[in-house]
C-alpha positions in Angstrom: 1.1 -7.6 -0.6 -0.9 -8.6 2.5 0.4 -5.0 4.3 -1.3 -3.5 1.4 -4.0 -4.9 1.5 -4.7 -4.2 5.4 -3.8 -0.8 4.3 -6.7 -0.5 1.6 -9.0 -2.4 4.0 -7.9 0.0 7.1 -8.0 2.6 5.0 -11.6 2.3 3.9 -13.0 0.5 7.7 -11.7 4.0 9.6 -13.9 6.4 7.8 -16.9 4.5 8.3 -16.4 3.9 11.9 -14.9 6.7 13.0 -18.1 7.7 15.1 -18.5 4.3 16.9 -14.7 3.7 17.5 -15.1 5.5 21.1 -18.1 3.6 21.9 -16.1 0.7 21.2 -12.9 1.7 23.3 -11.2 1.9 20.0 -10.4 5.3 19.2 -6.8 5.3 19.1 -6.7 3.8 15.7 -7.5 7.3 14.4 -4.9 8.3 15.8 -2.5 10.2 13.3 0.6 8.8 14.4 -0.5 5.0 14.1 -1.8 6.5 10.4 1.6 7.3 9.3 3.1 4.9 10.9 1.7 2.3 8.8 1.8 4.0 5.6 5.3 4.9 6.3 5.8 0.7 7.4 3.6 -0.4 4.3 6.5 2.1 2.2 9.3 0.4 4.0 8.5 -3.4 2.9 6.9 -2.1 -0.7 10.1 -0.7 -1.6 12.2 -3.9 0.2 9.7 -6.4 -1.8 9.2 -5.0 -4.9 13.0 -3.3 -5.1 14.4 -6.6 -4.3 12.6 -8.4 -7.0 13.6 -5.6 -9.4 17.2 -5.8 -8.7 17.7 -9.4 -8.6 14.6 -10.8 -11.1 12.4 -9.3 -13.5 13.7 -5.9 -14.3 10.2 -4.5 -15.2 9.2 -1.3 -13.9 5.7 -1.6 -13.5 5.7 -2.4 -10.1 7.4 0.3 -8.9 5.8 2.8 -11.1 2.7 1.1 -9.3 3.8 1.0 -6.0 4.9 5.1 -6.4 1.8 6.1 -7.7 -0.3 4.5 -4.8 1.8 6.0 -2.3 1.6 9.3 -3.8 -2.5 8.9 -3.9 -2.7 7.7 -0.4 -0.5 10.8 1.1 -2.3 13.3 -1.1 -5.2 12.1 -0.1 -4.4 13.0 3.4 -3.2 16.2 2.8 -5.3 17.5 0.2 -8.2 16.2 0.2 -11.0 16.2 3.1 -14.3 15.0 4.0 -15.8 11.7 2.6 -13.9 12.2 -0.4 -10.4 11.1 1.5 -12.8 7.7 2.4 -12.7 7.2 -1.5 -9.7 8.6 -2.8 -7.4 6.7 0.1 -8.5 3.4 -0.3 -7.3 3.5 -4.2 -4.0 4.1 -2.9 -4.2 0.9 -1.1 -5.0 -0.9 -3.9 -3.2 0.3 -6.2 -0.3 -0.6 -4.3 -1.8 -4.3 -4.2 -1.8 -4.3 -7.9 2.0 -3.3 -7.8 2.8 -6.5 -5.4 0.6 -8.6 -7.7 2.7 -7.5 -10.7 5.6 -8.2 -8.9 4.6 -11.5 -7.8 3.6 -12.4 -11.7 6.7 -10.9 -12.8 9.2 -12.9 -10.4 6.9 -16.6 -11.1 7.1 -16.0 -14.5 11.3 -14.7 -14.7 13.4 -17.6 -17.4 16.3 -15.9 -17.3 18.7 -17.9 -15.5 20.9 -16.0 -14.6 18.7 -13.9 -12.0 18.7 -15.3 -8.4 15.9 -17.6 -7.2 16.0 -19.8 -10.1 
């Protein structure tokens, strides 16, 4: 959930200080491979977190339909869409994907059935 979250929140920072990140020494960070390489990291424990929780909890899809449809949004995003527009459409992504965590969170907390790990 928190890697999510830095992704909404550097998803929607970037844009809007794109022009002063070389002023600032701080240009790399739009750098495309430090992009994908945290979406593809943010994909890597989404799928660990949320997969886990399905397989050994709560059983409810939700989270993963969630955590899918964010992904999907934040890579079209940076392949079909451009100008300020990727600023908005991005960041949705990222949250969206928060929401899925949150679920799962809610989900695994609220699991009775005792015969599912953790309890």
């Amino acid at each position: 959930m928190t890697a999510s979250i830095l992704c909404a929140i550097h998803c929607a920072i970037v844009p809007i200080m794109l022009t002063s990140l070389p002023i600032l020494g701080l240009g790399f960070l739009t750098n495309p491979w430090l992009e994908w390489s945290m979406i593809i990291f943010a994909l890597l424990i989404g799928i660990y977190a949320i997969g886990n929780s399905y397989l050994n909890q709560h059983h409810k899809l939700l989270p993963i339909i969630l955590l899918l449809i964010g992904f999907a949004i934040i890579i079209g995003g940076h392949f079909l869409i451009t100008n300020w527009h990727e600023a908005i459409v991005v960041p949705i992504g990222g949250l969206l994907i928060a929401i899925a965590h949150f679920f799962n969170m809610k989900y695994t907390a609220t699991c009775t059935n005792p015969q599912h790990s953790g309890h």
